[in-house]
C-alpha positions as CSV (number, residue, x, y, z in Angstrom):
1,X,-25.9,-5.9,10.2
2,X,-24.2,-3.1,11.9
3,X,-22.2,-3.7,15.8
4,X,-21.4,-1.4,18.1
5,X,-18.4,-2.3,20.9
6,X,-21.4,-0.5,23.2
7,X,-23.9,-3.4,22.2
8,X,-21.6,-5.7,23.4
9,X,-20.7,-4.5,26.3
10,X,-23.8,-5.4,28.6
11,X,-24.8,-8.6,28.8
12,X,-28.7,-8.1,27.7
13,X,-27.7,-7.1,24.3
14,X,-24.7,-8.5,23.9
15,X,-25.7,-12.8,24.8
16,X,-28.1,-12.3,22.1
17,X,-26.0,-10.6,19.5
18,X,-23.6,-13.5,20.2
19,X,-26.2,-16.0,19.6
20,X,-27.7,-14.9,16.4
21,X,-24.3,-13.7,15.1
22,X,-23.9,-17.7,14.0
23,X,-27.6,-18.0,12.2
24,X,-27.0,-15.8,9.8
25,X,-27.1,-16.4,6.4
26,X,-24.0,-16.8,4.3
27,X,-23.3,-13.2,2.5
28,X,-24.6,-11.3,5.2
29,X,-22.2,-8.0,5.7
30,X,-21.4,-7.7,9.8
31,X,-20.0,-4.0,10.2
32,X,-18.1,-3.4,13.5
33,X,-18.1,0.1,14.9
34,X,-16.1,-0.8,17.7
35,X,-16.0,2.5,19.3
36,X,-13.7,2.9,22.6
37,X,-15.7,0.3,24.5
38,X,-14.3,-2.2,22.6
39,X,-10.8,-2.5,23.8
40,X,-11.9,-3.0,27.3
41,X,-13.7,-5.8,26.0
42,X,-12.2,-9.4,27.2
43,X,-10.0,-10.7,24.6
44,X,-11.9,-13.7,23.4
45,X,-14.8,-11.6,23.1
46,X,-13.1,-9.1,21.2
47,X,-11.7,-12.4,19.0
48,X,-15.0,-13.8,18.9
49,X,-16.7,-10.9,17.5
50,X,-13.6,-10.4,14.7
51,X,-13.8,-13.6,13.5
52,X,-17.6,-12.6,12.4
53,X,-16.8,-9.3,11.2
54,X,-16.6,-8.5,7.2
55,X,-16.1,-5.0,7.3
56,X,-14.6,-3.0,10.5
57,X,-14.7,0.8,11.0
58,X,-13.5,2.9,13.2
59,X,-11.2,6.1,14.2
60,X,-7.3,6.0,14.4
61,X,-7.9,5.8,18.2
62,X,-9.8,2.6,18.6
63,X,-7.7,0.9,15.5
64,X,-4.7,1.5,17.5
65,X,-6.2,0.0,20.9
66,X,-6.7,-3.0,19.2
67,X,-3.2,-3.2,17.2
68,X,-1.1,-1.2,18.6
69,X,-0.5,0.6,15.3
70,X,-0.6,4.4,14.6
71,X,-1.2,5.9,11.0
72,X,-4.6,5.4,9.0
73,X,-3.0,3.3,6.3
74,X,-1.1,0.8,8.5
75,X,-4.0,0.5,11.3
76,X,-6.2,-0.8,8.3
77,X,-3.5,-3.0,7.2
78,X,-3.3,-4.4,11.1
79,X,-7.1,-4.5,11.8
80,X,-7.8,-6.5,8.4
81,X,-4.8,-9.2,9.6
82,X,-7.5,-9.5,12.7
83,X,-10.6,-9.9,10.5
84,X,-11.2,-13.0,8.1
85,X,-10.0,-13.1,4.6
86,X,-12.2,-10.9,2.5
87,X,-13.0,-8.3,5.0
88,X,-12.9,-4.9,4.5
89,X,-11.0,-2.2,6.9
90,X,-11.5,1.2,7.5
91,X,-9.5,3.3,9.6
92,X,-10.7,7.0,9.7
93,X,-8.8,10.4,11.1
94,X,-11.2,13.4,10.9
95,X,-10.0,15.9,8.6
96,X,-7.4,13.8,7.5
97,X,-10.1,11.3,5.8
98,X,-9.8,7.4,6.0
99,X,-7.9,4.1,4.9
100,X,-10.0,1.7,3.4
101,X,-8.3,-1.7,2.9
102,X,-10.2,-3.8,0.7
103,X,-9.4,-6.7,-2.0
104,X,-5.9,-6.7,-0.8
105,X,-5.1,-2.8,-1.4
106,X,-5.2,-0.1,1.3
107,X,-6.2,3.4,-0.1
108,X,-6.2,7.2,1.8
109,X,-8.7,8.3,1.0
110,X,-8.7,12.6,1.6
111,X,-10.6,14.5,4.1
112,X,-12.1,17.9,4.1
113,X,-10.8,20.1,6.4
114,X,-13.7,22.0,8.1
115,X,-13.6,24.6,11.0
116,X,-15.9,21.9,13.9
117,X,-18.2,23.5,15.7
118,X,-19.6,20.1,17.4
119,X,-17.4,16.4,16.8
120,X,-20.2,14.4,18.5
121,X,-22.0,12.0,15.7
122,X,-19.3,12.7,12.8
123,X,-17.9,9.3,13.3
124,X,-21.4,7.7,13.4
125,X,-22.3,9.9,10.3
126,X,-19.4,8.7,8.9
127,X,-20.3,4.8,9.3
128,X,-24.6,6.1,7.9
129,X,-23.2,7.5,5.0
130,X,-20.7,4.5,4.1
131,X,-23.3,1.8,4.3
132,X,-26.1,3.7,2.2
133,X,-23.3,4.3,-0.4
134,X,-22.0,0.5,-0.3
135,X,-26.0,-0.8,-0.6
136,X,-26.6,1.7,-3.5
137,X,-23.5,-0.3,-5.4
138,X,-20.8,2.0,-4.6
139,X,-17.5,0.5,-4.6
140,X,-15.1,0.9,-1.1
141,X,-13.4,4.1,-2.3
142,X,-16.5,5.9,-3.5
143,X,-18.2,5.2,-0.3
144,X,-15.4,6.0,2.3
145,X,-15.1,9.5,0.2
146,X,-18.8,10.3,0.6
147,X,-18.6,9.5,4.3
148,X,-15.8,11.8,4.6
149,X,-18.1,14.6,2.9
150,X,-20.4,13.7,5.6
151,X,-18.2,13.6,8.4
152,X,-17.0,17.1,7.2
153,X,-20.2,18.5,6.9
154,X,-21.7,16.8,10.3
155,X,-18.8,18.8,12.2
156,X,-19.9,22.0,10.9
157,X,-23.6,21.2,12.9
158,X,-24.1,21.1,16.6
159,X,-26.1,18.3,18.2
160,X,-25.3,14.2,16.7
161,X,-28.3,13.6,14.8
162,X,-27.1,16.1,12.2
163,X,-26.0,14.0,9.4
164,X,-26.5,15.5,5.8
165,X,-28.4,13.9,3.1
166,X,-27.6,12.8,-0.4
167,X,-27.9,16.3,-2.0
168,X,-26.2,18.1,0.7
169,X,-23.0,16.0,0.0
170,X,-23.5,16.1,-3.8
171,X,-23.9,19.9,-3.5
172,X,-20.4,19.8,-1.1
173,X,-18.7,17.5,-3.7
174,X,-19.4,19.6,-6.8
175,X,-17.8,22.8,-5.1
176,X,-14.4,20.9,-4.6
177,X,-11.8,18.7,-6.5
178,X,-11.0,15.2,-4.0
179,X,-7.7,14.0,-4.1
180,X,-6.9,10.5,-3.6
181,X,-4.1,8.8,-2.3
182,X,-2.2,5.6,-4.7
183,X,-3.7,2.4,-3.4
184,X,-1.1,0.1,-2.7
185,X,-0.5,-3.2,-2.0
């Protein structure tokens, strides 16, 4: 089940959200996009909504309104501290690529670098592409480095609704060599 800060931001979707949030069952993922909206959100609705989240993902910008901590790696560290045990936290930076926290290890995960013709969506194709990968059995790091393929390619597109598919970020991944930050504790 995937959140959006937006959802909750009006009442008419967010009461319900809020309500059903509580009936689901036990091993059911809750993915929190936050997006900007989020921070302006009152602080026991912000805790509220944390305390239900297992995986959190976001840009360095709306990590940092909510911990006050710059940097990919140490935003995921200080969103996961927000989040019940288990979760997962993802902290992405555009070209720069993403932290993933997960299992106790935070991992950078690289970027690719493209010249952006368009921005709008990359964030949201980011978050498409890491759920597909994560319900097709990818583990955390194989995920968050398909997204970031995405991301990369979704920048080079104008319009939002411009995510790639699968083949288009095979194709992208078989041209290049990813490097990958040491996971550490």
């Amino acid at each position: 089940m995937c959140l959006t800060g937006y959802s909750l931001a009006v009442p008419s979707t967010r009461d319900p959200l809020l309500a059903w949030l509580p009936t689901l069952p036990t091993g059911v993922e809750v993915v929190l996009d936050p997006g900007a909206v989020f921070a302006t959100l009152p602080a026991a609705l912000q805790e509220r909504v944390l305390a239900a989240t297992t995986v959190w993902t976001s840009n360095q910008e709306e990590a940092t309104a909510l911990t006050g901590v710059d940097g990919m790696a140490t935003a995921a560290d200080a969103v996961a501290e927000r989040l019940p045990a288990g979760a997962v936290s993802i902290v992405r930076d555009g070209p720069e690529g993403c932290a993933v926290r997960a299992a106790g290890l935070t991992e950078v995960v690289s970027g690719f670098p493209q010249e952006p013709v368009d921005t709008n969506g990359a964030g949201d194709a980011h978050t498409g592409v890491l759920l597909a990968e994560r319900a097709a059995g990818a583990d955390w790091v194989t995920a968050c480095l398909r997204a970031n393929v995405a991301g990369a390619i979704k920048v080079t597109r104008r319009g939002p609704a411009t995510a790639p598919n699968r083949a288009e970020i095979d194709a992208f991944l078989a041209g290049i060599t990813p490097g990958r930050g040491t996971p550490r504790a």
